[in-house]
C-alpha positions as a Markdown table, in Angstrom:
| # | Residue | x | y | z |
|---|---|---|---|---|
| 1 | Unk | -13.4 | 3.0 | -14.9 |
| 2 | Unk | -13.6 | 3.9 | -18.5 |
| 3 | Unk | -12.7 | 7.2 | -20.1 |
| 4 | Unk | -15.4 | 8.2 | -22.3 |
| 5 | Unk | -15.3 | 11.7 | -24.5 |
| 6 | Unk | -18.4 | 12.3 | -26.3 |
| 7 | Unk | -18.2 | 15.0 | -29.1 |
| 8 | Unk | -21.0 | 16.7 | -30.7 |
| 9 | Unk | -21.7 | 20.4 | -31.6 |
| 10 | Unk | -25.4 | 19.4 | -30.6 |
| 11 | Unk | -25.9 | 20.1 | -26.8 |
| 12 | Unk | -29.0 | 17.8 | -26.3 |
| 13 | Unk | -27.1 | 14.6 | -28.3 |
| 14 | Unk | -24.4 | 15.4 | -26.1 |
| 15 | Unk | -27.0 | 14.7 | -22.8 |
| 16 | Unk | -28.9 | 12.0 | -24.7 |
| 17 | Unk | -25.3 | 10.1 | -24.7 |
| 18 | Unk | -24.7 | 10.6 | -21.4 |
| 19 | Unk | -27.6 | 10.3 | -20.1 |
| 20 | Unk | -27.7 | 6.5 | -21.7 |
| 21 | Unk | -24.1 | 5.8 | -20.3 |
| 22 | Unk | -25.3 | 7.1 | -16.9 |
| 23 | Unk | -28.4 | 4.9 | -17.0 |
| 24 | Unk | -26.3 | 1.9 | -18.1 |
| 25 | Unk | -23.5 | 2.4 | -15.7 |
| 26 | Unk | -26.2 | 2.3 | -13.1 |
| 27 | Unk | -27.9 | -1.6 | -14.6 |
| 28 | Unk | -24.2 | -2.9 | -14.7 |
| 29 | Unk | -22.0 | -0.9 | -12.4 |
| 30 | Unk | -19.6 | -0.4 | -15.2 |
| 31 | Unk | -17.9 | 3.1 | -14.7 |
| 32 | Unk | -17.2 | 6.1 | -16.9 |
| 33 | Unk | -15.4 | 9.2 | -16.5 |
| 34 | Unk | -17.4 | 11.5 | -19.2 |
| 35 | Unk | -16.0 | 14.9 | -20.4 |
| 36 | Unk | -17.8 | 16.7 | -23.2 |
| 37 | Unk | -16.4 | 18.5 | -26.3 |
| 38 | Unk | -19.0 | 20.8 | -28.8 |
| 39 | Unk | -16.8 | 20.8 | -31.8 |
| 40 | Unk | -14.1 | 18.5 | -33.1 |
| 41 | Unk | -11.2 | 21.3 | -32.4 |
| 42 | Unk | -12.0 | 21.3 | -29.0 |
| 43 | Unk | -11.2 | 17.6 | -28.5 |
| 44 | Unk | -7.6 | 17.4 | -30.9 |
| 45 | Unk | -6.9 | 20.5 | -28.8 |
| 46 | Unk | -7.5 | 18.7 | -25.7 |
| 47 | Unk | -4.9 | 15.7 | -27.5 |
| 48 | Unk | -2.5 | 18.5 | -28.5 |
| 49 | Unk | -2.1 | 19.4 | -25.2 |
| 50 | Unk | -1.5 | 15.7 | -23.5 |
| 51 | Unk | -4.0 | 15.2 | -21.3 |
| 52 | Unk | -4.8 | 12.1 | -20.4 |
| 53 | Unk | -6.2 | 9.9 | -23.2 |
| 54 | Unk | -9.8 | 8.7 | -23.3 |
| 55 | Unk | -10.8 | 4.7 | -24.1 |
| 56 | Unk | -13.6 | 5.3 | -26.0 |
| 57 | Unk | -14.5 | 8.3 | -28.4 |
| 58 | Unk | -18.0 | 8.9 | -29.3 |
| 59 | Unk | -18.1 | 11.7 | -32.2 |
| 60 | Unk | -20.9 | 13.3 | -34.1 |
| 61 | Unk | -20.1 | 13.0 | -37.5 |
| 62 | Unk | -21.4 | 16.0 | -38.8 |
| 63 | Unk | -19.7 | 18.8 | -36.8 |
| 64 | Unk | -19.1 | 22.4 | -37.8 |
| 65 | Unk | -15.6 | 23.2 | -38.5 |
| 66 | Unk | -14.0 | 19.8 | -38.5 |
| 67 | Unk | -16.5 | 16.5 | -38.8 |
| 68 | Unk | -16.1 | 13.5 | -36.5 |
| 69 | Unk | -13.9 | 11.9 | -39.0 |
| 70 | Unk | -11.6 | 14.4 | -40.1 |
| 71 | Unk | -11.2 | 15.0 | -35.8 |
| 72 | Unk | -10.7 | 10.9 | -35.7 |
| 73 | Unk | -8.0 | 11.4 | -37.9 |
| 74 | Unk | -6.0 | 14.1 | -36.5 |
| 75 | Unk | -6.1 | 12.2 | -33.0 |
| 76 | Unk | -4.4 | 9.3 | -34.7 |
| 77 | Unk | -1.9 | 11.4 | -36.5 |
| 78 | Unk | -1.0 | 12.1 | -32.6 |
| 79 | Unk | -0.1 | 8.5 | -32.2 |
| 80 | Unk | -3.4 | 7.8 | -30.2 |
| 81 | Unk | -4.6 | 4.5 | -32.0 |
| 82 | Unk | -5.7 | 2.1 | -28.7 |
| 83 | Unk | -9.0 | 4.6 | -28.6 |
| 84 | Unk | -12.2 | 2.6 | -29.3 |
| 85 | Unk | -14.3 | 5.1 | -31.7 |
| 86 | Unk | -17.8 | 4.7 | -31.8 |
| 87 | Unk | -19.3 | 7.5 | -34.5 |
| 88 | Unk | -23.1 | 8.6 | -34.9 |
| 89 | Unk | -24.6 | 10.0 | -37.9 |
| 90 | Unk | -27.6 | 10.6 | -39.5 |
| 91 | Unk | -26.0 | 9.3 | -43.6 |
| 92 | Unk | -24.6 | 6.1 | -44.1 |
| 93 | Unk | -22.5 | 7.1 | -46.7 |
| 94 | Unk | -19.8 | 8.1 | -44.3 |
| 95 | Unk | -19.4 | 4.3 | -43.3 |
| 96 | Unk | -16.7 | 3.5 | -45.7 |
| 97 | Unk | -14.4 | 6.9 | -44.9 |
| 98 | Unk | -14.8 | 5.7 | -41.2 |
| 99 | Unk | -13.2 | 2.6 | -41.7 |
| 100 | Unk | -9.7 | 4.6 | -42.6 |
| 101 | Unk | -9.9 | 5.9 | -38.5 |
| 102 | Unk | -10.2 | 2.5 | -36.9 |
| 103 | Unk | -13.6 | 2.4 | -36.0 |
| 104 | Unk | -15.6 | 0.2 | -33.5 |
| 105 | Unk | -19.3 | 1.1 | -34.4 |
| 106 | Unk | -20.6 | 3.1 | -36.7 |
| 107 | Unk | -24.3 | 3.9 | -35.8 |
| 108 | Unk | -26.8 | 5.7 | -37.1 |
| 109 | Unk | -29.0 | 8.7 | -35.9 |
| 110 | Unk | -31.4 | 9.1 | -34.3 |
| 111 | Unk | -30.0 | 6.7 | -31.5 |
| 112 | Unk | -31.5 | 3.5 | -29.7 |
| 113 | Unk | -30.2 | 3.9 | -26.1 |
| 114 | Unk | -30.4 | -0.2 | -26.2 |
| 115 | Unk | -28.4 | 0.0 | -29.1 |
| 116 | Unk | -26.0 | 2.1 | -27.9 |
| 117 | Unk | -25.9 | 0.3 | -24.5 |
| 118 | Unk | -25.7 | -2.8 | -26.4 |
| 119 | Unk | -22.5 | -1.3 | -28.1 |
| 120 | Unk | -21.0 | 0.0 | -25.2 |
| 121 | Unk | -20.9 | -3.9 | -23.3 |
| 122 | Unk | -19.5 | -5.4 | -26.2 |
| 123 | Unk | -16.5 | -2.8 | -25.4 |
| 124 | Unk | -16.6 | -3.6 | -22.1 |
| 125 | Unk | -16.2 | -7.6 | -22.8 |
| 126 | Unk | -13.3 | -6.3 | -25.5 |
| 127 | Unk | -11.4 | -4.4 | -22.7 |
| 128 | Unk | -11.9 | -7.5 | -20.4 |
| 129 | Unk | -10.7 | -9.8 | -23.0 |
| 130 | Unk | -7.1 | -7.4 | -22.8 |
| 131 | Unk | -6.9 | -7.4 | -19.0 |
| 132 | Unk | -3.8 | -8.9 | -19.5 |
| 133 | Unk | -2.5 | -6.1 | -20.7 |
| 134 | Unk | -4.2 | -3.2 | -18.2 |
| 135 | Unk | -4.2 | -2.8 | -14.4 |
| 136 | Unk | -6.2 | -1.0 | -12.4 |
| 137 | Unk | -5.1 | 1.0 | -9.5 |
| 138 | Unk | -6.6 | 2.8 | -6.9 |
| 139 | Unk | -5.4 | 6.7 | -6.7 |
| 140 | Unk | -7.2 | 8.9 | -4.4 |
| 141 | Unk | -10.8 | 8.4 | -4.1 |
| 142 | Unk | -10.7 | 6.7 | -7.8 |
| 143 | Unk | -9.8 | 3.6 | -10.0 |
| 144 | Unk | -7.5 | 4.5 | -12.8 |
| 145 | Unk | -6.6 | 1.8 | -15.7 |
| 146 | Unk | -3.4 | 1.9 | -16.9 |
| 147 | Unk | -2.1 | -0.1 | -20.1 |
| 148 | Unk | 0.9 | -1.8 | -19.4 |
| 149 | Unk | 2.7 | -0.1 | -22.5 |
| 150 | Unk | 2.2 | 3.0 | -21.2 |
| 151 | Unk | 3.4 | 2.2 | -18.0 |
| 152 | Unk | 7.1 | 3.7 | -17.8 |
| 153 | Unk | 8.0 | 2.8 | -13.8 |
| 154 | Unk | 6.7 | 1.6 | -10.0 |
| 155 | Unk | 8.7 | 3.3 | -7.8 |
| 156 | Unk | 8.1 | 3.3 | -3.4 |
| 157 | Unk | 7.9 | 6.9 | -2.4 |
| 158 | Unk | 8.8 | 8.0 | 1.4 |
| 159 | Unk | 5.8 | 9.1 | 3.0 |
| 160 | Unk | 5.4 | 10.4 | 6.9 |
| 161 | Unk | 1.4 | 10.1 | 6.3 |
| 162 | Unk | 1.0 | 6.8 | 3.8 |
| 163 | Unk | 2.2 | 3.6 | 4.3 |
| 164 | Unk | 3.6 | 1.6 | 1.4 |
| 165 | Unk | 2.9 | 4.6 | -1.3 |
| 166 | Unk | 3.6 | 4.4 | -4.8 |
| 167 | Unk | 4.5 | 6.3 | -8.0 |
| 168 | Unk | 3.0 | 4.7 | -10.6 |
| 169 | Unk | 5.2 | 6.7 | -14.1 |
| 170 | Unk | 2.9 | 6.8 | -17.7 |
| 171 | Unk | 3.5 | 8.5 | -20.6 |
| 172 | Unk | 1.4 | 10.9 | -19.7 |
| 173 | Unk | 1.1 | 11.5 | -15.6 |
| 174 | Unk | 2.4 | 10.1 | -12.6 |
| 175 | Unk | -0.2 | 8.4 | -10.4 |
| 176 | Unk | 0.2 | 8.1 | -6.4 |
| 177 | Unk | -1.0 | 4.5 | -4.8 |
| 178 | Unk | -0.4 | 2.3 | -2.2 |
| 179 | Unk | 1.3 | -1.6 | -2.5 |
| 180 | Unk | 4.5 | -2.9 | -2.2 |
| 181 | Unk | 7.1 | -3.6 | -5.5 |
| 182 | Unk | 7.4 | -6.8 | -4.1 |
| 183 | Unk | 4.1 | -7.6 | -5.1 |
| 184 | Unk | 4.3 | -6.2 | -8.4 |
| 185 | Unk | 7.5 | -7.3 | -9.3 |
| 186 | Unk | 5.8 | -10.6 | -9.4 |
| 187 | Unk | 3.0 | -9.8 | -11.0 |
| 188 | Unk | 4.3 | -8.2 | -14.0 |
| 189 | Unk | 7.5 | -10.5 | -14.3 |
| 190 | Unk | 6.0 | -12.1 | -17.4 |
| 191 | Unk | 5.1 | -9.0 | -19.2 |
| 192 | Unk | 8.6 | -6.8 | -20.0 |
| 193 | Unk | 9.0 | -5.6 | -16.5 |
| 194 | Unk | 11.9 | -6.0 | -14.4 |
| 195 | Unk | 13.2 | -4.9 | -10.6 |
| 196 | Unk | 16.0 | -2.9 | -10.7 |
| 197 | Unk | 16.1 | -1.6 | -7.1 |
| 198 | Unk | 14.7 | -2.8 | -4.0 |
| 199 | Unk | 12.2 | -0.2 | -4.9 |
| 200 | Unk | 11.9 | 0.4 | -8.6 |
| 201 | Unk | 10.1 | -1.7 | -11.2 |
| 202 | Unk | 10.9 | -0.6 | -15.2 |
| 203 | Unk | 9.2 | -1.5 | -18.0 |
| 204 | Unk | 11.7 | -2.7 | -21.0 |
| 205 | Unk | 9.9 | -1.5 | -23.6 |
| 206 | Unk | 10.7 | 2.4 | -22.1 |
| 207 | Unk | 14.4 | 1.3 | -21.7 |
| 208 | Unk | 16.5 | 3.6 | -23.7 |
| 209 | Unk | 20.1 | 3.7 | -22.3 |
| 210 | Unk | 22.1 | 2.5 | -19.8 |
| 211 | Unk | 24.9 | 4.6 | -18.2 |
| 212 | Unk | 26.9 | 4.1 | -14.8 |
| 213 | Unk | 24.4 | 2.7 | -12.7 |
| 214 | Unk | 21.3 | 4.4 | -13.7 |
| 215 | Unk | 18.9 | 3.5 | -16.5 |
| 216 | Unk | 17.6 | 6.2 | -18.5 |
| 217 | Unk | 14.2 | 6.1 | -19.5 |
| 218 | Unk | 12.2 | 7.0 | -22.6 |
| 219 | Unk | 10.8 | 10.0 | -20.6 |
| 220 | Unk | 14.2 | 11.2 | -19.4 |
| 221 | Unk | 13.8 | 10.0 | -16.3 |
| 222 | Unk | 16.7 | 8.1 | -14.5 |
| 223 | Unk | 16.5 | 6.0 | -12.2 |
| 224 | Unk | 19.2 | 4.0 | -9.9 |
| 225 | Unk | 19.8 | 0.5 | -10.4 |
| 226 | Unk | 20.9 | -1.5 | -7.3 |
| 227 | Unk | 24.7 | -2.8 | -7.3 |
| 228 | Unk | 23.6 | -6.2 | -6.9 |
| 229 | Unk | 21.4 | -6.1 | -10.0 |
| 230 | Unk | 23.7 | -4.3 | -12.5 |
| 231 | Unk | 24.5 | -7.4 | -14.4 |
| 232 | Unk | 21.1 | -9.0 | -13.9 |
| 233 | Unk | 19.8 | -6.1 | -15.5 |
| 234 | Unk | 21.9 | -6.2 | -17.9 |
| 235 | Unk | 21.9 | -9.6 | -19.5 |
| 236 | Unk | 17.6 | -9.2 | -19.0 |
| 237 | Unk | 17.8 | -6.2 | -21.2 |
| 238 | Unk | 19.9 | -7.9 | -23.9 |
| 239 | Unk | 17.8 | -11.3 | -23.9 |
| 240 | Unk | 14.5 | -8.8 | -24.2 |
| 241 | Unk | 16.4 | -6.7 | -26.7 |
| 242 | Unk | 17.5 | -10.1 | -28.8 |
| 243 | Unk | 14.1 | -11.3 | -28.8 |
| 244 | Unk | 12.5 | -8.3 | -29.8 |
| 245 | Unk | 14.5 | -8.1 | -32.9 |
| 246 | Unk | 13.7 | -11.8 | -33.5 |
């Protein structure tokens, strides 16, 4: 499932857009989660506030108060730079100024739903392409896709009710699944993860201290390492720190 925000002070663009994602969800079974913002403050507040990041933007360019770009901007001075942006406009001259937010597509008004659609695949296929670096779990009654960067821990969780349940840790929420850290541990063993604990996975990248048997984490968190894998863990991190720097 993709995250899509669509931004425009315009009530029926906002519809048309998501009216043409609905209708192409329902030809290719691709997913989206769709929140709509009327103004460009509304959607850096949402940012400002840490909610849970979109994967694809789609902003009006000519907004009152803020424009599209100027809101572009200010959600990647908030370190959020893996969002696809896809702006509309009705003036081309705002092509080049775009380029300075990272754009994907840059489209002009008034709007092709096949271009769109056409737009919105060729995401799709570019999202694909990075699988490698996403997974996609199943939390509650939905599929959420995680990026592996953002992914801080796995943990096993006690449960009386569910049976092999998870704690999947981001940067930005914790997520409750199912699976085993067995499973995962070999899954992500390739890709800056480690098992510290018969039931914790970390993710190296988020490592920022170790200290008497615990790891600490880049979200505070600390978590236990088991006595048998203190020095395992311990020459891992180094190798993955050496390298790093190399």
């Amino acid at each position: 499932m993709y995250r899509v925000a669509i931004c425009d002070d315009e009530d029926k663009q906002r519809e048309l857009v998501k009216s043409i994602l609905i209708t192409l969800s329902i030809k290719t079974n691709i997913d989206f989660e769709i929140e709509s913002f009327g103004s460009g403050e509304q959607l850096v507040s949402y940012y400002e506030c840490h909610e849970t990041p979109f994967h694809i933007l789609i902003l009006d360019i000519e907004m009152g108060g803020i424009n599209g770009i100027q809101t572009a901007h200010k959600i990647r001075g908030l370190n959020n730079l893996d969002e696809q942006i896809i702006f509309l406009t009705s003036y081309p001259q705002y092509m080049v100024e775009s380029f300075d937010v990272m754009t994907f597509q840059y489209l002009i008004k008034p709007i092709a739903p096949s271009i769109l659609e056409e737009k919105i695949i060729k995401l799709h296929q570019y999202f694909q392409a990075l699988n490698k670096k996403y997974m996609v779990i199943k939390s509650g009654y939905e599929e959420v896709v995680l990026k592996y960067d953002e992914l801080i821990s796995i943990e096993a969780a006690k449960s009386l009710t569910i049976k092999s349940k998870l704690h999947f840790t981001t940067t930005n929420q914790t997520y409750e699944s199912k699976g085993t850290i067995s499973d995962y541990a070999v899954a992500l063993k390739d890709c800056n993860f480690l098992q510290i604990h018969r039931s914790i996975i970390i993710n190296l990248l988020h490592v920022r201290k170790f200290a008497s048997g615990v790891v600490l984490m880049s979200n505070g968190l600390e978590l236990p390492i088991g006595r048998s894998k203190i020095k395992e863990v311990k020459d891992v991190y180094t190798k993955f720190m050496i390298m790093k720097v190399d």
